[in-house]
N, C-alpha and C positions, 0 to 999 in steps of 0.2 A: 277108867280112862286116865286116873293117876297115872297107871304106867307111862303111860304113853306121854302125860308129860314131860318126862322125866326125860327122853332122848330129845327133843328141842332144844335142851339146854346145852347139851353138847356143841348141836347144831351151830346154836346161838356163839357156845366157844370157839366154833371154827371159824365161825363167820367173824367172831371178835380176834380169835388169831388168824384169821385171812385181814380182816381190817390193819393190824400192823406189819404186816409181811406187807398187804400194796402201801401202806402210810411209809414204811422203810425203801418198797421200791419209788414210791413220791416222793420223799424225800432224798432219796439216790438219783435222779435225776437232775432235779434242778443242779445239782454241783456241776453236771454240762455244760450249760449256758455261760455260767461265770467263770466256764474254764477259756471261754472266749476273748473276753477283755483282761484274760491273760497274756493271749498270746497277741492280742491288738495293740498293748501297751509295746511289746518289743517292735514293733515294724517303725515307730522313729526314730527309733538309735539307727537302724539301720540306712532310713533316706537320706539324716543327715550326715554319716558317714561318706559317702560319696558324693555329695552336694556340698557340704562345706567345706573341706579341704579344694575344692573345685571354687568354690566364691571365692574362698582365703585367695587363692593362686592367681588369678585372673586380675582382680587389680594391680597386684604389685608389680610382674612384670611390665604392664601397660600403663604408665605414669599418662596425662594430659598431652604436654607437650608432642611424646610419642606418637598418639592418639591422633593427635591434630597432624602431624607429620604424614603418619599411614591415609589420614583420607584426605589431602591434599595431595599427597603422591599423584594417586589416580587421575586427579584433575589437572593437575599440572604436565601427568605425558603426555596426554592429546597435544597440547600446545606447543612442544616444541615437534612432535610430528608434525604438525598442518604448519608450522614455520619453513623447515626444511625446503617443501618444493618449490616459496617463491624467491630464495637467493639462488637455487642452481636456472630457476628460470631468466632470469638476467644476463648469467654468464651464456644461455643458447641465447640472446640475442647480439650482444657482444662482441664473440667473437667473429658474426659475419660480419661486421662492416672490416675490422681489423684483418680477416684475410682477403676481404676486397682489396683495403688500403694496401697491402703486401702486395697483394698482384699488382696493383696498377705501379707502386714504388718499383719492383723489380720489372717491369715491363720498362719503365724509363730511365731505372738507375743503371740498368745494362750499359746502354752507350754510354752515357755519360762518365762510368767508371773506363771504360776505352779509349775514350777522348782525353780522361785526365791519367791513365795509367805515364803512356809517354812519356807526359811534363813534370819536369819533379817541382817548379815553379815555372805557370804559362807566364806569357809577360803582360796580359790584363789583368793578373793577381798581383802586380811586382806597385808595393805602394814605396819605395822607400828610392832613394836619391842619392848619388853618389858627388859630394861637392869637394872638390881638391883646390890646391893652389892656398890652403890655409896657412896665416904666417902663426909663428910661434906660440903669438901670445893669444889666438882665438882658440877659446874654450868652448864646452855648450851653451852656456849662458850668452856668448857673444853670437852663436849659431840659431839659435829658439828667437831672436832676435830679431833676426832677420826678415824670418818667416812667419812669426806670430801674428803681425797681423791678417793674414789669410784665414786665420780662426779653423784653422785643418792641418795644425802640424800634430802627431804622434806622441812624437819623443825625437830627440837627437843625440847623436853620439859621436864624440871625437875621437880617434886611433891615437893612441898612443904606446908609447914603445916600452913592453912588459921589466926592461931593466929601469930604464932612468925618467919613466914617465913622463916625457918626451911630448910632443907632439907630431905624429907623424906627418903632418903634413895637410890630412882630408881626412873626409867626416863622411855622415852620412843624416840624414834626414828623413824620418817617416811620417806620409801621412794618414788621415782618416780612408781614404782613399785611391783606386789608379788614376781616378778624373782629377782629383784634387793636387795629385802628383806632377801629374800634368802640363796642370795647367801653371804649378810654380814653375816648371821646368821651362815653359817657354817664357814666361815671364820674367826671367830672374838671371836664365843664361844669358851671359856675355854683359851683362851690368854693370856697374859699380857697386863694389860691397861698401859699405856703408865705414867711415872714416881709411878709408884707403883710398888709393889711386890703381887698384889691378879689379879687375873683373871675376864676376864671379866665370867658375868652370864647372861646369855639374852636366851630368848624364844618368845613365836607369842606373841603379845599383843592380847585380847578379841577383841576390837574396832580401829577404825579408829580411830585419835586424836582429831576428830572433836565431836566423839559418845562417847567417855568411861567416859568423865567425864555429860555426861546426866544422870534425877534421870529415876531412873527406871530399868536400865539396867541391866541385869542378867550374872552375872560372873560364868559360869560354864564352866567347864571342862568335859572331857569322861575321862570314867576308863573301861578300858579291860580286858581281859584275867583272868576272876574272876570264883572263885571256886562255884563248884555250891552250897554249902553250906552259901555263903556269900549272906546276906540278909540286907534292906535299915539303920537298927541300926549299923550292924556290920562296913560297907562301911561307915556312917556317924562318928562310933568314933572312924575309924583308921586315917580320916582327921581332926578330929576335938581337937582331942590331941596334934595338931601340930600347928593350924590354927585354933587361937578362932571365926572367922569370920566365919565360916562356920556356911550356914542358915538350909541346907537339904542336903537329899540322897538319890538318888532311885536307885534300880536294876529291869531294865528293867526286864518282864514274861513274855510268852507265855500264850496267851489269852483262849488257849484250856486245857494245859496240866497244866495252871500254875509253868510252869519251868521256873529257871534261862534261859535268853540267853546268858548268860556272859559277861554283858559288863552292865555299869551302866554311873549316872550321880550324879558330886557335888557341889553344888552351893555357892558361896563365896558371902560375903558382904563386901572384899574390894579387890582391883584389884592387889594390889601387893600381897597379902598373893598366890590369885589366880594365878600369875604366879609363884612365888616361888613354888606351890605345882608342878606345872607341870616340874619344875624342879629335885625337891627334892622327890618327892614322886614318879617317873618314876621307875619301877622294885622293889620299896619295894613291901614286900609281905604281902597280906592279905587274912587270913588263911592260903590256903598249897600253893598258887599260887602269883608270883610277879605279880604288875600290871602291865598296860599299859597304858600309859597318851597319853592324844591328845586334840587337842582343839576343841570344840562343840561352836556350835549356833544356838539359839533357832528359833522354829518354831512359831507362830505368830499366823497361823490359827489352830492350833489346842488348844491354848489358857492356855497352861501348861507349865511348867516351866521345867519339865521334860521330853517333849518332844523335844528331840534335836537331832542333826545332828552330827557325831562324822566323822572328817577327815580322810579321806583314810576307809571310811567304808561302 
């Protein structure tokens, strides 16, 4: 049975060269595993690759300030949207009273603007006075004087003559008012001025003090109470024999019958002759009948010089 010893040991060789053939593939193996945290070490270069240049980036563009700007933004649009609808809601209330107000203004300033188109001065807006018969040496200061104490004079003004500064003779006096005017007027006419021995002479002035000495202005007067035989020659040289100023004459007709209506109009080219006559030529008569003086102002839209307005008529 020696022999047969003898082939076990072979055996025993294989088994001992099988032992390092698997001890070779054991140990051929494990270098697998550790091939692992081979490739596990690279996958941080690569996260941070894409995340740090991403961190780096992100701050710098977006400083605080910035920051603070961006999310206040947001909170600050609301607020001026929700402002917005309550200033247009004021202007819808608004404007209704103001086109009320319109309508009712042009409901009343209709007529009113056709009642004063006519008159280019009514004679209840006429504040100022026309006072003549002044000697030389009365100035305004000697005129304010007069009338100061009434505590409603304006202003006053003396004519004087544009070359030699002159005195022309009469003045003029405005006051606060037509009532005030008035009432100097009746108070004051036919008096004694004050260190003289002549009376005062005063009537309406045509203009305001601001209008009379404008070019253009038409110095007429009304004449009434005229016979019906008086016609625009006759009326013209019973004024104009007194008052070389005087430019015209009409006596109003009746557009049917061609009659006198008895009342006419005479137009001056200078303002004091024009108040003198309504002084002086009051109740003289022409033809069979004394007149009747008043003071007129012209109409405007009807574009006639003889178209006027006669007070209290």
């Amino acid at each position: 049975m020696m022999p047969g010893a003898g082939p076990p040991q072979p055996q025993m060789e294989q088994h001992q060269q099988m032992q390092p053939h698997q001890q070779f593939q054991q140990h051929q193996q494990p270098p697998w595993p550790p091939m692992q945290p081979q490739f596990t070490p690279l996958q941080p270069p690569f996260q941070p690759q894409p995340q740090q240049p991403q961190l780096q980036s992100q701050p710098m563009p977006q400083p605080t300030p910035q920051t603070m700007d961006q999310q206040l933004a947001p909170q600050q649009q609301p607020l001026p949207q929700q402002q917005p609808p309550w200033p247009p809601m004021q202007p819808q209330f608004a404007p209704q009273p103001d086109f009320s107000q319109v309508q009712m203004q042009s409901q009343y300033s209709a007529p009113r603007s056709v009642a004063s188109e006519p008159s280019e001065t009514s004679p209840d807006e006429i504040k100022s006075l026309w006072v003549g018969d002044l000697l030389f040496w009365m100035d305004e200061s000697y005129l304010y004087n007069c009338f100061v104490h009434t505590g409603e004079v304006s202003s006053v003004k003396v004519i004087r003559n544009k070359v030699t500064s002159a005195s022309e003779g009469y003045g003029f006096v405005e006051f606060y008012s037509h009532a005030a005017a008035e009432r100097a007027l009746q108070m004051y006419n036919g008096t004694l001025m004050p260190q003289t021995e002549q009376c005062f002479r005063m009537n309406w002035a045509a203009f305001g003090m601001g209008e009379r000495r404008s070019e253009g202005t038409d110095l007429s007067i009304f004449v009434g109470d005229l016979a019906p035989d008086v016609n625009d020659l006759m009326l013209q040289e019973t004024f104009k024999s007194h008052y070389p100023s005087v430019k015209s004459a009409k006596v109003v007709v009746d557009l049917v019958t061609n009659r006198s209506k008895g009342y006419g109009f005479v137009r001056f080219g200078d303002e004091n002759e024009r108040a003198r006559a309504m002084t002086e030529m009051n109740g003289v008569y022409c033809s069979s009948r004394p007149m009747r003086i008043n003071v007129a102002t012209s109409k405007k839209s009807l574009g006639s010089s003889h178209q006027l307005n006669p007070k209290g008529i």
